[in-house]
DRENPA-3360 file (N, C-alpha, C; in nm, 2 decimals, always signed):
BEGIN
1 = XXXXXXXX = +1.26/+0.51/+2.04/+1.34/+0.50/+1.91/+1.43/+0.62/+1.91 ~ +1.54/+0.61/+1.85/+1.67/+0.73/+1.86/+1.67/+0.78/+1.75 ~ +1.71/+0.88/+1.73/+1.72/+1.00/+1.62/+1.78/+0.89/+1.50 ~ +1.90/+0.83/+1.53/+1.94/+0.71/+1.45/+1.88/+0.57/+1.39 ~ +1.79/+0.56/+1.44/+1.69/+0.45/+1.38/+1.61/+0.54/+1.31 ~ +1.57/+0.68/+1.34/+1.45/+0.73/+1.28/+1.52/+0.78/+1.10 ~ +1.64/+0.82/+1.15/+1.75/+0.83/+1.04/+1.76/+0.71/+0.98 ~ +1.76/+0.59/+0.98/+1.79/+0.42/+0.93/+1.64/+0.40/+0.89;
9 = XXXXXXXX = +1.53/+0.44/+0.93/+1.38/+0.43/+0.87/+1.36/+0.50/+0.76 ~ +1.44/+0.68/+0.78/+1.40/+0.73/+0.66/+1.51/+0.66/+0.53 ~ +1.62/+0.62/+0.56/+1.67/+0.58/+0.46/+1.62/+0.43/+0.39 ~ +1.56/+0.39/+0.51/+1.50/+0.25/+0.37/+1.41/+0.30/+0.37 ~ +1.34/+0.37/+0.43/+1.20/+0.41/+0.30/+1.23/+0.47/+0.18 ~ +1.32/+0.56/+0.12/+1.38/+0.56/+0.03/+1.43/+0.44/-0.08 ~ +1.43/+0.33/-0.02/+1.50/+0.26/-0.09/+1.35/+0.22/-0.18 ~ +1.25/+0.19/-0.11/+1.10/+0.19/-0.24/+1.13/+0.28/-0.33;
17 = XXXXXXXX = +1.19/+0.41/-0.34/+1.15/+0.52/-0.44/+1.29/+0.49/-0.51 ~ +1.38/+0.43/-0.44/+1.46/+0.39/-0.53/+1.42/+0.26/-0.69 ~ +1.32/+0.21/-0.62/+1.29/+0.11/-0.70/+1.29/+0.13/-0.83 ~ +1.26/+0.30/-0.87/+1.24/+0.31/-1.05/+1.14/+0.39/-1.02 ~ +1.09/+0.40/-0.94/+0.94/+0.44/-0.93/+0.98/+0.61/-0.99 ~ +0.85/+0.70/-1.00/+0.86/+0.82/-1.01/+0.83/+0.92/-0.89 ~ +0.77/+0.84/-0.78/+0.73/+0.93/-0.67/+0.68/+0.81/-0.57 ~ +0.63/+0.85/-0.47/+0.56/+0.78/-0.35/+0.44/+0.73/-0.43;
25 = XXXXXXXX = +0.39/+0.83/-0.48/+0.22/+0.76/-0.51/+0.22/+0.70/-0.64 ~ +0.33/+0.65/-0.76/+0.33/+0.60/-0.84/+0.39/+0.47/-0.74 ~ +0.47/+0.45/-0.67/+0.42/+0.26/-0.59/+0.31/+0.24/-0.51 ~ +0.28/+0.30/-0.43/+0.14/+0.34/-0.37/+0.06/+0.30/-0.42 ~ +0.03/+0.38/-0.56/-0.09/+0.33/-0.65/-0.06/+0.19/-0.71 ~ +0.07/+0.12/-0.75/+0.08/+0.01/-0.76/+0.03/-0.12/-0.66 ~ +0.03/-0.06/-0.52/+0.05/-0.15/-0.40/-0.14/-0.14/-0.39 ~ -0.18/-0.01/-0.39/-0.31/-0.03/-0.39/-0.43/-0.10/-0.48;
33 = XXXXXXXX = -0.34/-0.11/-0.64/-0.42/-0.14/-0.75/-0.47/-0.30/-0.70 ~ -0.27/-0.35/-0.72/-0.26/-0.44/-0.62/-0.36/-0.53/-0.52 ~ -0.37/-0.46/-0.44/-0.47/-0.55/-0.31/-0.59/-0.47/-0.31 ~ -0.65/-0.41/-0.42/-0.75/-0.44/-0.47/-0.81/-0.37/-0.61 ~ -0.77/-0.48/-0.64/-0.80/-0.48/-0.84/-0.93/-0.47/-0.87 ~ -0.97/-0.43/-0.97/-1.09/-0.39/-1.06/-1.18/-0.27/-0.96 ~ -1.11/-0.14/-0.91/-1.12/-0.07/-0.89/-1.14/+0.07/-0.98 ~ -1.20/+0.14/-0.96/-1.21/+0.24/-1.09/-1.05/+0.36/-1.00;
41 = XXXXXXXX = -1.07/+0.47/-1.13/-0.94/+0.56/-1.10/-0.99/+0.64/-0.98 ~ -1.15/+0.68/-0.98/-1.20/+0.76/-0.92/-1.15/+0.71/-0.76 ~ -1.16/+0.60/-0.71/-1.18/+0.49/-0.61/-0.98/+0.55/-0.57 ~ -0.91/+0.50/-0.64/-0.78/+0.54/-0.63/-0.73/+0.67/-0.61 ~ -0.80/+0.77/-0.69/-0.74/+0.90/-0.69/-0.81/+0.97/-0.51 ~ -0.92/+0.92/-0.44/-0.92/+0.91/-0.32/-0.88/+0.84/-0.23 ~ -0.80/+0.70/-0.27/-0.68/+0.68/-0.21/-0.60/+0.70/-0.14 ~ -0.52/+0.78/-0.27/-0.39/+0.86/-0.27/-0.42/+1.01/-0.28;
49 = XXXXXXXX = -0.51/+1.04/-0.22/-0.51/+1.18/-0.24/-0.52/+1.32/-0.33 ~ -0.52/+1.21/-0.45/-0.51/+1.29/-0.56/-0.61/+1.34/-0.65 ~ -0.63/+1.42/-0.70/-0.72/+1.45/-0.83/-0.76/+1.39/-0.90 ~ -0.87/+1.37/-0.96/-0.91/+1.28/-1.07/-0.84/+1.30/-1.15 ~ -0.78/+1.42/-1.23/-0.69/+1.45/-1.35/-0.56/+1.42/-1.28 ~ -0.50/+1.42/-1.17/-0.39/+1.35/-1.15/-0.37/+1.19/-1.13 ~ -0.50/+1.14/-1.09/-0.50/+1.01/-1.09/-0.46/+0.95/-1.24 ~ -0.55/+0.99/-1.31/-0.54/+0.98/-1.42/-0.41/+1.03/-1.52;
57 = XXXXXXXX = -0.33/+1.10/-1.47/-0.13/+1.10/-1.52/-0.09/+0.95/-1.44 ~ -0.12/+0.97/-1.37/-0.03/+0.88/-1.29/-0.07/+0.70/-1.35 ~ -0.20/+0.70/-1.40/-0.21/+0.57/-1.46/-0.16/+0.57/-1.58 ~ -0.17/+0.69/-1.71/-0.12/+0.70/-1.77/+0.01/+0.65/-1.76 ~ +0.08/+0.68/-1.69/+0.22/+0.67/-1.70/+0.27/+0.49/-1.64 ~ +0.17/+0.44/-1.54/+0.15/+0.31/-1.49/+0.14/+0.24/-1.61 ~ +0.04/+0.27/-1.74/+0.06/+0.17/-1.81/+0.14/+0.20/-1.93 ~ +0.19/+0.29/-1.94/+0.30/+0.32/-2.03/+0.40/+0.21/-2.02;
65 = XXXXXXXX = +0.44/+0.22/-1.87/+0.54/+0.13/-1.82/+0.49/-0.02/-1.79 ~ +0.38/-0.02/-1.86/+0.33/-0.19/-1.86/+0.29/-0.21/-1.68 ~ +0.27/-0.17/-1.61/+0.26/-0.21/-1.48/+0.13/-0.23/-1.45 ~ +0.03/-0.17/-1.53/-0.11/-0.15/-1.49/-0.18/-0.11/-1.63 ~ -0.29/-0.23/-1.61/-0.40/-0.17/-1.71/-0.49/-0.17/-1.70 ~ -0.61/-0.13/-1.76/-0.72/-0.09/-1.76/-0.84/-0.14/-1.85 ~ -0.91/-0.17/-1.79/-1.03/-0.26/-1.82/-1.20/-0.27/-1.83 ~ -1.27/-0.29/-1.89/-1.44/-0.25/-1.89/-1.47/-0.36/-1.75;
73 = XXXXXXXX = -1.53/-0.34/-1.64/-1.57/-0.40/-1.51/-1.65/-0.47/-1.58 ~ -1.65/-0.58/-1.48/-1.74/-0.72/-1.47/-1.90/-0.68/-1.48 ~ -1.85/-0.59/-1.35/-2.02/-0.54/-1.29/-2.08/-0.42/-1.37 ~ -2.05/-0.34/-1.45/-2.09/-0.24/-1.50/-2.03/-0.17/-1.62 ~ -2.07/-0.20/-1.72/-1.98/-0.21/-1.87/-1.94/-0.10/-1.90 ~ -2.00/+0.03/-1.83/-1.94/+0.18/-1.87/-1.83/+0.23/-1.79 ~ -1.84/+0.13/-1.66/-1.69/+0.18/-1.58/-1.57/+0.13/-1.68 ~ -1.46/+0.18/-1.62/-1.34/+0.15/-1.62/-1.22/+0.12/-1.52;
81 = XXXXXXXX = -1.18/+0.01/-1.49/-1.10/-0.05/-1.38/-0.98/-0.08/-1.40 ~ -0.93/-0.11/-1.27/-0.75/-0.13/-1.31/-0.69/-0.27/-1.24 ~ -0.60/-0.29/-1.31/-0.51/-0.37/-1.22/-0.42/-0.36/-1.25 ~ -0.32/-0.47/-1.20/-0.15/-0.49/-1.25/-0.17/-0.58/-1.33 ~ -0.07/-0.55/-1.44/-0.01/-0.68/-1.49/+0.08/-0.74/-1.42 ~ +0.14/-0.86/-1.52/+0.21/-0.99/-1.44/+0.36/-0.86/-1.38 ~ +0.40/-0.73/-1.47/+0.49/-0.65/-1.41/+0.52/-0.57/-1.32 ~ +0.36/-0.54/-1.32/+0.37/-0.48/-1.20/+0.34/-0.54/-1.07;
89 = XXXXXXXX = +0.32/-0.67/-1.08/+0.27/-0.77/-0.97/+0.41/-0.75/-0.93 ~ +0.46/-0.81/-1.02/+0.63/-0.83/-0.97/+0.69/-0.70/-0.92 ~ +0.73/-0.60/-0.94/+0.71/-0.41/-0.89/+0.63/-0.45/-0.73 ~ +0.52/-0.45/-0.70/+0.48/-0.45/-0.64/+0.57/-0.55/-0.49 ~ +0.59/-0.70/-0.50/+0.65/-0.80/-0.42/+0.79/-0.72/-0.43 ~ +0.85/-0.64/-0.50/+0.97/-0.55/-0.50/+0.95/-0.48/-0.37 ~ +0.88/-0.35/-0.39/+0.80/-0.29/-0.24/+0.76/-0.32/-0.12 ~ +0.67/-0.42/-0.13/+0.66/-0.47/-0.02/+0.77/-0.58/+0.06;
97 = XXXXXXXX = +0.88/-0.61/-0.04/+1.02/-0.67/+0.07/+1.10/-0.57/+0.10 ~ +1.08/-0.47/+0.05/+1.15/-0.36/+0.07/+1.13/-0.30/+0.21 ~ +0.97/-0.28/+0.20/+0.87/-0.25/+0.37/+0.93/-0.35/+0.44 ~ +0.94/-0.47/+0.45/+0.95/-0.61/+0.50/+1.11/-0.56/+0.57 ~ +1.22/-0.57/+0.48/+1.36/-0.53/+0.56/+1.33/-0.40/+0.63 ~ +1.23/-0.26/+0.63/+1.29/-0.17/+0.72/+1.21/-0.27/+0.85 ~ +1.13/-0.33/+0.82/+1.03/-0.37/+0.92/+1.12/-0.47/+1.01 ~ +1.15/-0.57/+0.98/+1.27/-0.66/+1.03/+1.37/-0.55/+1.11;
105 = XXXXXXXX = +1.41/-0.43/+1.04/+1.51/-0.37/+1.12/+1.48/-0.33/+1.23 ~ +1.33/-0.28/+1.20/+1.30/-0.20/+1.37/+1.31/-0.29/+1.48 ~ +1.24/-0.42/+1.44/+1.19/-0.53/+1.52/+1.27/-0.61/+1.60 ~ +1.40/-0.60/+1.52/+1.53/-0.70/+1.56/+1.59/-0.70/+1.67 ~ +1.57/-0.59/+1.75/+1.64/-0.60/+1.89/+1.53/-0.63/+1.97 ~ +1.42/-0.63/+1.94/+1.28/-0.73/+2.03/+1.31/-0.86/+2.06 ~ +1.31/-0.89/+2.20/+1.26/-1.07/+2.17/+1.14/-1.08/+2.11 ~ +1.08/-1.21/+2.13/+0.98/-1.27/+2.09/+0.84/-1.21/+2.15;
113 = XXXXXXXX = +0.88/-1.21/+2.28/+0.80/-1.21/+2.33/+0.73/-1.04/+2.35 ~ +0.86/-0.95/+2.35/+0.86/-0.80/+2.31/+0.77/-0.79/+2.14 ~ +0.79/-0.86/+2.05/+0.73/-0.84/+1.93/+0.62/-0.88/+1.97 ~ +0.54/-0.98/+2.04/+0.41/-1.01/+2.07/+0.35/-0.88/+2.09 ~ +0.44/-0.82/+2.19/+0.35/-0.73/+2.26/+0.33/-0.61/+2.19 ~ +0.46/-0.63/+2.10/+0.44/-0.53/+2.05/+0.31/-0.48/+1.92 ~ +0.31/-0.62/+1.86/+0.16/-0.62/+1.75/+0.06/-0.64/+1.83 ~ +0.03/-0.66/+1.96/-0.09/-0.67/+2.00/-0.10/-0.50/+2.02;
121 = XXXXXXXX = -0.04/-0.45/+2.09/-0.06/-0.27/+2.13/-0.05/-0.22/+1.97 ~ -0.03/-0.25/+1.87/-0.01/-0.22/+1.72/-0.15/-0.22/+1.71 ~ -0.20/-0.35/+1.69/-0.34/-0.37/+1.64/-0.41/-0.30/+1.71 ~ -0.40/-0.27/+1.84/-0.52/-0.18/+1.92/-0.53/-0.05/+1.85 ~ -0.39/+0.00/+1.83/-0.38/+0.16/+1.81/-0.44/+0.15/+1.68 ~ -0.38/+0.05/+1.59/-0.43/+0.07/+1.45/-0.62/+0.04/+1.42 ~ -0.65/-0.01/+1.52/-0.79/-0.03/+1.49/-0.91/+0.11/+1.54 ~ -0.83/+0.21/+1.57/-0.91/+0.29/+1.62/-0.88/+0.41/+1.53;
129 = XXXXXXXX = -0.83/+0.43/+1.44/-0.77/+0.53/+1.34/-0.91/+0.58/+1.25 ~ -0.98/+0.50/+1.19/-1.07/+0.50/+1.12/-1.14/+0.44/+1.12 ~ -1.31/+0.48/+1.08/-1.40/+0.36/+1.01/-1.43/+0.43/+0.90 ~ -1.38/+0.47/+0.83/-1.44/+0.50/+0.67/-1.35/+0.43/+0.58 ~ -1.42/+0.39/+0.45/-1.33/+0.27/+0.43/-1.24/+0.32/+0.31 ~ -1.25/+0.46/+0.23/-1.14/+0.52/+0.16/-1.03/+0.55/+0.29 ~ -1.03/+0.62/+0.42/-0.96/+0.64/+0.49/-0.88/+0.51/+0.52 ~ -0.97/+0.42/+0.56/-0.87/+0.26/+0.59/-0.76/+0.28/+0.48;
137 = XXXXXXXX = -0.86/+0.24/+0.31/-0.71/+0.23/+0.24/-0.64/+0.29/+0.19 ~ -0.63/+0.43/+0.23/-0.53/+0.53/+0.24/-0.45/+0.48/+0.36 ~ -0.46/+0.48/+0.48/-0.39/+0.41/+0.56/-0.28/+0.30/+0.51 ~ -0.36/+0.17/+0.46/-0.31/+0.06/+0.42/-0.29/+0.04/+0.27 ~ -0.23/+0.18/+0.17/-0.21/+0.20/+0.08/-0.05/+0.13/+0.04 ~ +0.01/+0.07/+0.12/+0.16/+0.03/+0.09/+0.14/-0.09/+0.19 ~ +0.09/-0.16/+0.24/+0.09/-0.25/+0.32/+0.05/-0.41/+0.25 ~ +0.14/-0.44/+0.32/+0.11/-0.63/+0.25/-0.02/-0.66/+0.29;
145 = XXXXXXXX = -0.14/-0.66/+0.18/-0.24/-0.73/+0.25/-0.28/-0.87/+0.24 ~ -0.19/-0.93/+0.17/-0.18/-1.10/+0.19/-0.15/-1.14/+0.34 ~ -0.05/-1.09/+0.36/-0.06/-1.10/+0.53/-0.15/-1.06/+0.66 ~ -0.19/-0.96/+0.61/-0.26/-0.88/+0.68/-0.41/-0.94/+0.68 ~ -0.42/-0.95/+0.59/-0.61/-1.01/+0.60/-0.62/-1.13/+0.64 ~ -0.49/-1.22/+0.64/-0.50/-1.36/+0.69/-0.49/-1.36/+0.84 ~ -0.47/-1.26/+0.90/-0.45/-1.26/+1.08/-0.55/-1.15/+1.09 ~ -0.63/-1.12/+1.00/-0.72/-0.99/+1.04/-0.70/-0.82/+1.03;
153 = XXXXXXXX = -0.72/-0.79/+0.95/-0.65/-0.60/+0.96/-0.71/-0.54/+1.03 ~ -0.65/-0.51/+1.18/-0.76/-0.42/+1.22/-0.78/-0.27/+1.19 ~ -0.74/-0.25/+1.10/-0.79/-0.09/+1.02/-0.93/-0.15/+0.91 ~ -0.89/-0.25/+0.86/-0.97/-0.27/+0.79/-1.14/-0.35/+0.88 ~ -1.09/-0.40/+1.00/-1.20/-0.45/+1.06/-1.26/-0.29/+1.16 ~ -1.21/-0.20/+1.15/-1.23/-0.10/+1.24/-1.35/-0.08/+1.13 ~ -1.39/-0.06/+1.02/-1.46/+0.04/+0.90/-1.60/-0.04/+0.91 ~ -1.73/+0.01/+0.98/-1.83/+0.01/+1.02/-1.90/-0.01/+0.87;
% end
């Protein structure tokens, strides 16, 4: 890859933070709430790396903006869990077409058969990164997992 694609990667990754968002980990935490809802903050704020008191601004501010709310679990009436609403669902499919065009860009001078090869040596590398399963989805904190779970994640199949 040349200085100039790595330069063309960092500008559409920007283009997520252009979304409105307030930072990386305010879509992050959307993308995570996302592909997997009724999560508590605690679960999230090791995620993303953050603080329980920071987890906790950052949802604050998630559902300020209607994107995410918060709820008594199914399983255990004293937790408290999250998801998106119908707006931040939509926020979210924002982000992830967003990943999707830089993703298309890298890929486009591959043939076919180059992109084969290229997600098979992907999936290898990616399945050996971790087996802990907060580490997986920190990893797969911004990643489409509608896609991803339907062909297999192997970050997520790496986690013992």
């Amino acid at each position: 890859m040349t200085e100039s694609h790595i330069i063309k990667l960092m500008k559409d990754e920007k283009q997520i933070s252009e979304l409105g968002g307030r930072s990386q980990s305010h879509e992050a935490a959307l993308v995570a709430i996302n592909n997997h809802p009724n999560e508590t903050i605690d679960v999230l704020s090791k995620v993303l790396g953050l603080s329980h008191s920071g987890a906790v601004r950052l949802i604050n501010t998630l559902e300020k903006e209607n994107l995410v709310m918060r709820h008594k679990s199914a399983r255990d009436a004293r937790a408290i869990v999250l998801c998106t609403t119908n707006a931040g669902s939509e926020r979210v499919q924002k982000i992830l077409d967003s990943r999707e065009r830089v993703t298309a860009q890298m890929l486009k001078s591959f043939d076919d058969r180059q992109k084969q090869d290229f997600l098979r040596l992907l999936k290898v590398a990616m399945s050996n990164l971790t087996q802990e399963q907060i580490e997986a989805r920190r990893i797969c904190r911004l990643c489409n997992e509608g896609v991803c779970r339907k062909s297999g994640c192997p970050v997520e199949n790496s986690v013992k």
